[in-house]
N, CA, C, O and CB atoms as a CASP TS submission, in Angstrom:
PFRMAT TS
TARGET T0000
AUTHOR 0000-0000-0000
METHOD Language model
MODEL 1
PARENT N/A
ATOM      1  N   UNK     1      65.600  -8.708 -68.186  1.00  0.00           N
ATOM      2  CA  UNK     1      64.961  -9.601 -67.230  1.00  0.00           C
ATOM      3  C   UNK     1      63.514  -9.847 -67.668  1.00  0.00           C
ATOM      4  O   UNK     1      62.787  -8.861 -67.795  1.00  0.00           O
ATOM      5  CB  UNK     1      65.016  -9.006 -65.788  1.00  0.00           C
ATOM      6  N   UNK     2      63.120 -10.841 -67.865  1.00  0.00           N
ATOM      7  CA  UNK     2      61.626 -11.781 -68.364  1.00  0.00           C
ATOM      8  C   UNK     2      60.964 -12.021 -67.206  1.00  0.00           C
ATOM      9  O   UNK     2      61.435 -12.694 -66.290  1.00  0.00           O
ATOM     10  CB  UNK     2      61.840 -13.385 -69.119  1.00  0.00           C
ATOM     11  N   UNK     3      59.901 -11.511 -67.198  1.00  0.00           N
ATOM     12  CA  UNK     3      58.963 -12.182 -66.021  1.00  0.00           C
ATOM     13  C   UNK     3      58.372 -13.445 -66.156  1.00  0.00           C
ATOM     14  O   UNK     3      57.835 -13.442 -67.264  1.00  0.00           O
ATOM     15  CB  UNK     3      57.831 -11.401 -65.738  1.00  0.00           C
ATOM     16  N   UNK     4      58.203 -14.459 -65.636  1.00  0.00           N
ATOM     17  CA  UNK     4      57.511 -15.755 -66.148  1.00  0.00           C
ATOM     18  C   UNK     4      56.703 -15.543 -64.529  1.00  0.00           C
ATOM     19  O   UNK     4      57.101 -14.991 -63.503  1.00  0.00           O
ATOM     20  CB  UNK     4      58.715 -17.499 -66.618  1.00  0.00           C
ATOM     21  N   UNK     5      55.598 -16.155 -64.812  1.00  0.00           N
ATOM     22  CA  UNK     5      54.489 -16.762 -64.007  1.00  0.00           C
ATOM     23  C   UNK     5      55.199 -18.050 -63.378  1.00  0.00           C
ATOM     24  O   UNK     5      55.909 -18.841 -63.999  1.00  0.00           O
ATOM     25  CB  UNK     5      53.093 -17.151 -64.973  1.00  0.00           C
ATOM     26  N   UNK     6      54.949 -18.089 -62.356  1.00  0.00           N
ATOM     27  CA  UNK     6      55.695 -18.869 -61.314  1.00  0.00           C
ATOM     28  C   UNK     6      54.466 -20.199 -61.612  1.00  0.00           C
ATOM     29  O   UNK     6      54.890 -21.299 -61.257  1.00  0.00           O
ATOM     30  CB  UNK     6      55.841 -17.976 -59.424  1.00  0.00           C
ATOM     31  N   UNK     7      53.075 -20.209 -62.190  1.00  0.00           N
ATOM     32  CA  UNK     7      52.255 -21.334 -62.584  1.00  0.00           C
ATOM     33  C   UNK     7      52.708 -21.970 -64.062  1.00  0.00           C
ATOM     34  O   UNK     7      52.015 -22.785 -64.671  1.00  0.00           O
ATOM     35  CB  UNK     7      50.721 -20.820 -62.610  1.00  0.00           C
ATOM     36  N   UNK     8      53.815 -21.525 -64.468  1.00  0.00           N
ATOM     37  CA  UNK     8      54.386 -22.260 -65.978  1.00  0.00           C
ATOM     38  C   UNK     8      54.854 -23.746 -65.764  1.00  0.00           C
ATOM     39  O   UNK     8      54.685 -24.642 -66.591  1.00  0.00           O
ATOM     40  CB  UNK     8      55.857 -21.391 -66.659  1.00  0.00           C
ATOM     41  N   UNK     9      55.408 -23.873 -64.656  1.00  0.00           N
ATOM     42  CA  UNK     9      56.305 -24.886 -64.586  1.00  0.00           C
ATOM     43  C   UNK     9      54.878 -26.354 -64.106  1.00  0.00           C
ATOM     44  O   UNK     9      54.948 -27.534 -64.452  1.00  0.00           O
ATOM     45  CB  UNK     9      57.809 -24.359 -63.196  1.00  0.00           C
ATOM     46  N   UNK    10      53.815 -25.745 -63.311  1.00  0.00           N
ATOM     47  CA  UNK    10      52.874 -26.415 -62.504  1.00  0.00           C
ATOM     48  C   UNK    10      51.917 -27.381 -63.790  1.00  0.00           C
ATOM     49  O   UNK    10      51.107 -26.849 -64.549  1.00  0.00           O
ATOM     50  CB  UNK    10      51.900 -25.119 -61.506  1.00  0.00           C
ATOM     51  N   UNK    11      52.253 -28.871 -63.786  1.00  0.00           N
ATOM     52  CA  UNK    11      51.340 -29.250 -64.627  1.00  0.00           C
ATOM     53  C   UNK    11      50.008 -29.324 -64.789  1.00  0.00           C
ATOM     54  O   UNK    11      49.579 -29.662 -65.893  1.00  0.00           O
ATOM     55  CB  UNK    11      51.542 -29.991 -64.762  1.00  0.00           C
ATOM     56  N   UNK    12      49.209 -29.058 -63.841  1.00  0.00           N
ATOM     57  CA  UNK    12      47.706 -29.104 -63.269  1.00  0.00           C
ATOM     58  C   UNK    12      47.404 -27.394 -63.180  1.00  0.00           C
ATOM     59  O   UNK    12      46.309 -27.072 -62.720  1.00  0.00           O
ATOM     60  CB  UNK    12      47.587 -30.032 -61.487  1.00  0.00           C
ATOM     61  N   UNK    13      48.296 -26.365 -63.583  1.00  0.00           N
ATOM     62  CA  UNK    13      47.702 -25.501 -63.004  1.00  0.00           C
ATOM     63  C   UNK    13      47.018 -24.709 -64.422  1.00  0.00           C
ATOM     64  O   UNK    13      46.621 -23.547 -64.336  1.00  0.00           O
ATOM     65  CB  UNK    13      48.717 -24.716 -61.979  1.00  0.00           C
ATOM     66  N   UNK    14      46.945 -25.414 -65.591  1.00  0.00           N
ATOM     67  CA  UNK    14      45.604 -24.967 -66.341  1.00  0.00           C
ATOM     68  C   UNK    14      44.765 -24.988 -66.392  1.00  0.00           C
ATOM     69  O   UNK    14      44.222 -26.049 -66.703  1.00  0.00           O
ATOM     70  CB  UNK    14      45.318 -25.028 -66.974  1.00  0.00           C
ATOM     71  N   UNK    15      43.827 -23.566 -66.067  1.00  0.00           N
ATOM     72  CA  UNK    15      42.182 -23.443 -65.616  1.00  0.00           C
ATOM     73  C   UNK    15      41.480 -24.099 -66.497  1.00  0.00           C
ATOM     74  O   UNK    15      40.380 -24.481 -66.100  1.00  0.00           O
ATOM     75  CB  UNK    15      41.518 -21.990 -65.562  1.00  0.00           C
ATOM     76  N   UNK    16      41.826 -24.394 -67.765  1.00  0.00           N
ATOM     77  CA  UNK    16      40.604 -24.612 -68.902  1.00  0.00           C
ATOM     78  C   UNK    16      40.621 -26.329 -68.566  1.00  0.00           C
ATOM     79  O   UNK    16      39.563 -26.944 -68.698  1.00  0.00           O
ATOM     80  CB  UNK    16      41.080 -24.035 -70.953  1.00  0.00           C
ATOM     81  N   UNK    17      42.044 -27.155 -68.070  1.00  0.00           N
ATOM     82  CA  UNK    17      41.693 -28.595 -67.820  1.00  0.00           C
ATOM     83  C   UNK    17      40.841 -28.499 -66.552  1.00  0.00           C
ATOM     84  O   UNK    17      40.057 -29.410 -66.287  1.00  0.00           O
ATOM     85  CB  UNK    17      43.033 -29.601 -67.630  1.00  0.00           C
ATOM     86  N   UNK    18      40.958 -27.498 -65.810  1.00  0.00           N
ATOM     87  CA  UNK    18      40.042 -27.840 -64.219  1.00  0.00           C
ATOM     88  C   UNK    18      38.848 -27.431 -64.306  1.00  0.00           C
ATOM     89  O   UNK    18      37.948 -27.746 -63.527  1.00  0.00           O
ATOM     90  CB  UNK    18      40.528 -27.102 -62.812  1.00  0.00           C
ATOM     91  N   UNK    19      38.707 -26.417 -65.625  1.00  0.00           N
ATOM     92  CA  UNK    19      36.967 -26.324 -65.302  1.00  0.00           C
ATOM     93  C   UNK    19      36.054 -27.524 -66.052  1.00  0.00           C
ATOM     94  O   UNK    19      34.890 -27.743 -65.718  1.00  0.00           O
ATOM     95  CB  UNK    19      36.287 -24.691 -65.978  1.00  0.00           C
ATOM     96  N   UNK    20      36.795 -28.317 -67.183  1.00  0.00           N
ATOM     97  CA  UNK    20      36.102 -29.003 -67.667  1.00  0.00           C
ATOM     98  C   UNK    20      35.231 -30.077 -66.862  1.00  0.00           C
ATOM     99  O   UNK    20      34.049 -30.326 -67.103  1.00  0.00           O
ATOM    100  CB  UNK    20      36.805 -29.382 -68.462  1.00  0.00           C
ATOM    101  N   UNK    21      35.984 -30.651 -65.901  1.00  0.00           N
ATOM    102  CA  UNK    21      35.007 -31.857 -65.274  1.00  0.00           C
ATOM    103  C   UNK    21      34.446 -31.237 -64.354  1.00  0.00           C
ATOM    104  O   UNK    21      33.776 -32.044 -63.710  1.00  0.00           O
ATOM    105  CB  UNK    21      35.628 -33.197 -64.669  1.00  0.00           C
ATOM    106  N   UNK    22      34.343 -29.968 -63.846  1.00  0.00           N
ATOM    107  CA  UNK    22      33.229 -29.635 -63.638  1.00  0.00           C
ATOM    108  C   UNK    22      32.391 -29.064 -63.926  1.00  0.00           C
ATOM    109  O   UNK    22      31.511 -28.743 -63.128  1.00  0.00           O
ATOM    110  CB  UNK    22      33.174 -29.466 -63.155  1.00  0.00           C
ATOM    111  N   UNK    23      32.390 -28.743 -65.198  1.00  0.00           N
ATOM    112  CA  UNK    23      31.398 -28.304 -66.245  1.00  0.00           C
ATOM    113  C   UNK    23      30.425 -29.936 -66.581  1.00  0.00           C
ATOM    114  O   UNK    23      29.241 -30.161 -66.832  1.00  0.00           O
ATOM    115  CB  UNK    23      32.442 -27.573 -67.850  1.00  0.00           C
ATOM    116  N   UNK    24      31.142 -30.447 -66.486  1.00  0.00           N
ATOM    117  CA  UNK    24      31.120 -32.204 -66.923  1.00  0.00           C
ATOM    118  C   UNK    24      29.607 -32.595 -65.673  1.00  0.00           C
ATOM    119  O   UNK    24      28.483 -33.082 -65.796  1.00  0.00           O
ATOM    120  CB  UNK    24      33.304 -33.391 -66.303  1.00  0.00           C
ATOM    121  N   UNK    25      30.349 -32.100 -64.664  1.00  0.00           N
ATOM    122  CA  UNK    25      29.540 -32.931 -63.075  1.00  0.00           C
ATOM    123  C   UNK    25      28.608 -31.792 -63.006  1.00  0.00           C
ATOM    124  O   UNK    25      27.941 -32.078 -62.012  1.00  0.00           O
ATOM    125  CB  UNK    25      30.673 -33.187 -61.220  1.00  0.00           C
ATOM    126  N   UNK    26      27.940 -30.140 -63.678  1.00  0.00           N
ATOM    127  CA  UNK    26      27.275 -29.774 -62.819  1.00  0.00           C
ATOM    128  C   UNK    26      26.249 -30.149 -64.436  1.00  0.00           C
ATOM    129  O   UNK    26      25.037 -30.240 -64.244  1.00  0.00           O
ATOM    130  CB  UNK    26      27.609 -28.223 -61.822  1.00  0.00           C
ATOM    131  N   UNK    27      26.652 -30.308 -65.621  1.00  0.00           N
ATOM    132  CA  UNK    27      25.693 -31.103 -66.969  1.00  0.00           C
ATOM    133  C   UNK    27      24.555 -32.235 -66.047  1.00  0.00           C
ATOM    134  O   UNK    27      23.335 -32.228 -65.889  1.00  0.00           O
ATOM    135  CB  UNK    27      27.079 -32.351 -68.338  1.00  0.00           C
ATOM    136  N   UNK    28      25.659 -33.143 -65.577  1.00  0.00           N
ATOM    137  CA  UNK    28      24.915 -34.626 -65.272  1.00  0.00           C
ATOM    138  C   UNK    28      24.449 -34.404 -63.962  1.00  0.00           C
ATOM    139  O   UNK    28      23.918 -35.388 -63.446  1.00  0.00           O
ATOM    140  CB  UNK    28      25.918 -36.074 -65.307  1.00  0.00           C
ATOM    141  N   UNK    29      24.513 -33.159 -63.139  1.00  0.00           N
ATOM    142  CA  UNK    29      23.910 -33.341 -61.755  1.00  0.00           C
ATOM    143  C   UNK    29      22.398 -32.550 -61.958  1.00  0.00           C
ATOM    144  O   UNK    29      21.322 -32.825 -61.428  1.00  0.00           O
ATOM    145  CB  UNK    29      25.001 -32.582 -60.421  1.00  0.00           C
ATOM    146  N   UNK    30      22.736 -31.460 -62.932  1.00  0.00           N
ATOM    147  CA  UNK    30      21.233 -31.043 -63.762  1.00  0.00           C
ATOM    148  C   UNK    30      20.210 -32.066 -64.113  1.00  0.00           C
ATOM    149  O   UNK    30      19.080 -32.318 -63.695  1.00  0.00           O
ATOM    150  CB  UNK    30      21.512 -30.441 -65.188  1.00  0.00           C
ATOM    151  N   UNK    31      20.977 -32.560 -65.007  1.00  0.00           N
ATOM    152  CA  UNK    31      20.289 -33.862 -66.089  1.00  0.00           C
ATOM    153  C   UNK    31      19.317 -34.702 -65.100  1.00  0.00           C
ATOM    154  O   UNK    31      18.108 -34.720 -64.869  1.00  0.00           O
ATOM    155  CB  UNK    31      21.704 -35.157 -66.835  1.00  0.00           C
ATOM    156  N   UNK    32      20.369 -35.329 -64.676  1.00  0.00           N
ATOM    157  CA  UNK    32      20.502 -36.672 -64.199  1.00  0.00           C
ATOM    158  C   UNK    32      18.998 -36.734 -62.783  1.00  0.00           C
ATOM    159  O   UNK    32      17.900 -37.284 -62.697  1.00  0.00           O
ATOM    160  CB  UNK    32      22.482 -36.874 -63.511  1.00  0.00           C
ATOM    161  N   UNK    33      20.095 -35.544 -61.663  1.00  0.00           N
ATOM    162  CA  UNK    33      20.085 -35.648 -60.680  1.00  0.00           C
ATOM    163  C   UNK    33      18.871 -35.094 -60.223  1.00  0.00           C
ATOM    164  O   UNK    33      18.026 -35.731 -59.594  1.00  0.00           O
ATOM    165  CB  UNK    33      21.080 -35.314 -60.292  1.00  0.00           C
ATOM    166  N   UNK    34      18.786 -33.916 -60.538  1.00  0.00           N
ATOM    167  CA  UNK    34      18.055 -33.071 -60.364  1.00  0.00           C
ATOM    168  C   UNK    34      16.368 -33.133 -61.301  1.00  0.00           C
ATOM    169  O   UNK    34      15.296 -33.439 -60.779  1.00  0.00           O
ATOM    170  CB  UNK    34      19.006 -31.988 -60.615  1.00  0.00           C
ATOM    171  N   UNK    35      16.555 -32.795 -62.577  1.00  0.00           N
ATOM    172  CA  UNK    35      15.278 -32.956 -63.544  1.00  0.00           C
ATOM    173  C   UNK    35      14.736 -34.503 -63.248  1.00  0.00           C
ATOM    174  O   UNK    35      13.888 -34.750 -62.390  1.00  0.00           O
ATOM    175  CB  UNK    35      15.744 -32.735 -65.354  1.00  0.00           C
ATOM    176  N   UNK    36      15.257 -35.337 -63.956  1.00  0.00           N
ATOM    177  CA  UNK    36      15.182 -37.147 -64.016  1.00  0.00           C
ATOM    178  C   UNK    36      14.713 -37.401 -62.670  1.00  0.00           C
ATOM    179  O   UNK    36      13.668 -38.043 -62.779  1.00  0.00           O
ATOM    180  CB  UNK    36      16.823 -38.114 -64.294  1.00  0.00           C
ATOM    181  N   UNK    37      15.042 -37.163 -61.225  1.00  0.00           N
ATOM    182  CA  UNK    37      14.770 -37.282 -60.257  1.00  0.00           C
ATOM    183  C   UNK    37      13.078 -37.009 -59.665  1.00  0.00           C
ATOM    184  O   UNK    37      12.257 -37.633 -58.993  1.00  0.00           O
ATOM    185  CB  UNK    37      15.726 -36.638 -59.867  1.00  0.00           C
ATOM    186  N   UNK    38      13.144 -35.914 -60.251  1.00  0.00           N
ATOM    187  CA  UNK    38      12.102 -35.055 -59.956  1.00  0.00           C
ATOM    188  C   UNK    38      11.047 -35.564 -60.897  1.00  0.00           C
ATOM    189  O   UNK    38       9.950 -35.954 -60.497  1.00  0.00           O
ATOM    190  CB  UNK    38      12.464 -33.540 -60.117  1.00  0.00           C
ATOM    191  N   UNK    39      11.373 -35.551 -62.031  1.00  0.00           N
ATOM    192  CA  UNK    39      10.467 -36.323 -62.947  1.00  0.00           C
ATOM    193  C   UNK    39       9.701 -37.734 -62.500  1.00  0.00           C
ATOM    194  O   UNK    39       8.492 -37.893 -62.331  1.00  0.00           O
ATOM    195  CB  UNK    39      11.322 -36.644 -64.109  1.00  0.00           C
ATOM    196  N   UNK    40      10.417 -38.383 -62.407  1.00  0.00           N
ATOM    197  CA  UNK    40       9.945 -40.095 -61.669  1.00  0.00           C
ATOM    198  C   UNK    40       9.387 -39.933 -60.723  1.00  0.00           C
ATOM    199  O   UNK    40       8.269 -40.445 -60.677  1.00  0.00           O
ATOM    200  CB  UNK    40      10.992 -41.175 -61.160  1.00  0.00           C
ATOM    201  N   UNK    41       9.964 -39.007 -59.280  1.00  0.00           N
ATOM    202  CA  UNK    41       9.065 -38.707 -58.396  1.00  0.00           C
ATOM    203  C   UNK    41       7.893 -38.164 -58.647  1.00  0.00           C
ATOM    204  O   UNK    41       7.002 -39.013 -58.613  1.00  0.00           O
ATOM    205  CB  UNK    41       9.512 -38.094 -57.679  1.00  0.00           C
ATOM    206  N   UNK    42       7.485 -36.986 -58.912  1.00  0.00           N
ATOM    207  CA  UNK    42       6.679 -36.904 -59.611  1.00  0.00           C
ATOM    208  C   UNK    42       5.268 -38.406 -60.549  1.00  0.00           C
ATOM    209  O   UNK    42       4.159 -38.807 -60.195  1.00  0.00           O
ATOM    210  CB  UNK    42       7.640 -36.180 -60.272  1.00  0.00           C
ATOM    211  N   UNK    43       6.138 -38.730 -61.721  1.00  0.00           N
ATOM    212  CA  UNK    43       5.366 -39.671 -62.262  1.00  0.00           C
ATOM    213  C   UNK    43       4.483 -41.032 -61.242  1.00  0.00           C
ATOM    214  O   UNK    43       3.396 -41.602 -61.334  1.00  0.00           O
ATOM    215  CB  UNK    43       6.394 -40.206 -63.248  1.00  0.00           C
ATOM    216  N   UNK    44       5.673 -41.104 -60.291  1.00  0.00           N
ATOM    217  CA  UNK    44       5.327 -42.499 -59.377  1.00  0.00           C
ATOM    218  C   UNK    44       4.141 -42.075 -58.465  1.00  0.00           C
ATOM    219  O   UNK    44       3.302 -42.867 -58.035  1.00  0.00           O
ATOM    220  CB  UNK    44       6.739 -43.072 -58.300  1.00  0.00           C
ATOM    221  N   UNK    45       4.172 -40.233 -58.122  1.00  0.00           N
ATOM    222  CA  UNK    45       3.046 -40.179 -57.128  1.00  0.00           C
ATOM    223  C   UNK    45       1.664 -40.019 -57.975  1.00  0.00           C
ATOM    224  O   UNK    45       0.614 -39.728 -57.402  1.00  0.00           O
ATOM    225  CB  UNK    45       3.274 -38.877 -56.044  1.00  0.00           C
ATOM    226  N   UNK    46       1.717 -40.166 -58.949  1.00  0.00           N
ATOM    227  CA  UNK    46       0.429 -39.694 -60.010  1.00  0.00           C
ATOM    228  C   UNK    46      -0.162 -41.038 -60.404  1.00  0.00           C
ATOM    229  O   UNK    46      -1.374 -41.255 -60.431  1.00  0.00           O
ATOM    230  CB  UNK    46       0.956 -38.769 -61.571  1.00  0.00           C
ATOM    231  N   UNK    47       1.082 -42.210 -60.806  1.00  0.00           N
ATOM    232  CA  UNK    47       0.223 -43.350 -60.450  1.00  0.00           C
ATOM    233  C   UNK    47       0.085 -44.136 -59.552  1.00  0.00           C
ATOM    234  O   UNK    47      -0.489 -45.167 -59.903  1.00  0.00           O
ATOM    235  CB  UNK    47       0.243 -43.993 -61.036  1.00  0.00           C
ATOM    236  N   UNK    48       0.513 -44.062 -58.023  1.00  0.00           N
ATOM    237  CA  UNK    48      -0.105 -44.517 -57.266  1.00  0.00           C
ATOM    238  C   UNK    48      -1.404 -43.984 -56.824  1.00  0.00           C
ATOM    239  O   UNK    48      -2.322 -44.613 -56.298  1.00  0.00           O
ATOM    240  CB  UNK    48       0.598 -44.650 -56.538  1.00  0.00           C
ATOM    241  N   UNK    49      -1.335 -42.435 -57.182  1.00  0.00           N
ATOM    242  CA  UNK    49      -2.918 -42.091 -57.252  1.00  0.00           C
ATOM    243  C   UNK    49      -4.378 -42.955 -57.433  1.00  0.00           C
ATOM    244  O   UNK    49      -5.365 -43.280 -56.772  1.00  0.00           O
ATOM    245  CB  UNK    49      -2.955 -41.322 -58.283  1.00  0.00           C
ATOM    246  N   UNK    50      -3.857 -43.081 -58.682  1.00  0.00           N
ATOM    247  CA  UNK    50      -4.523 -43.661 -59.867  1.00  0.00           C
ATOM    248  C   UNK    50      -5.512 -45.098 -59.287  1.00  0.00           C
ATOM    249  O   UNK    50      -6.169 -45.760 -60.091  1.00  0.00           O
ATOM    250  CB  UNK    50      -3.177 -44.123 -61.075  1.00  0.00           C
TER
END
């Protein structure tokens, strides 16, 4: 008698395809969202200073 994992048959149930897009979304929410954001804010209040 063979044991099989009852997740063999499940097409979605490989961890390495599900972590990718969110490896994907927390890259561009760093990037993007967060630094870039902060940056411009930043820049825009320094020259309205000005």
């Amino acid at each position: 008698m063979c044991l099989q994992l009852f997740m063999l048959d499940f097409l979605h149930a490989n961890i390495h395809r599900m972590l990718s897009p969110d490896l994907l979304r927390q890259v561009i929410k760093g990037t993007f969202k967060s630094h870039l954001v902060e940056w411009v804010c930043n820049y825009l209040l320094t020259k309205n200073d000005e």
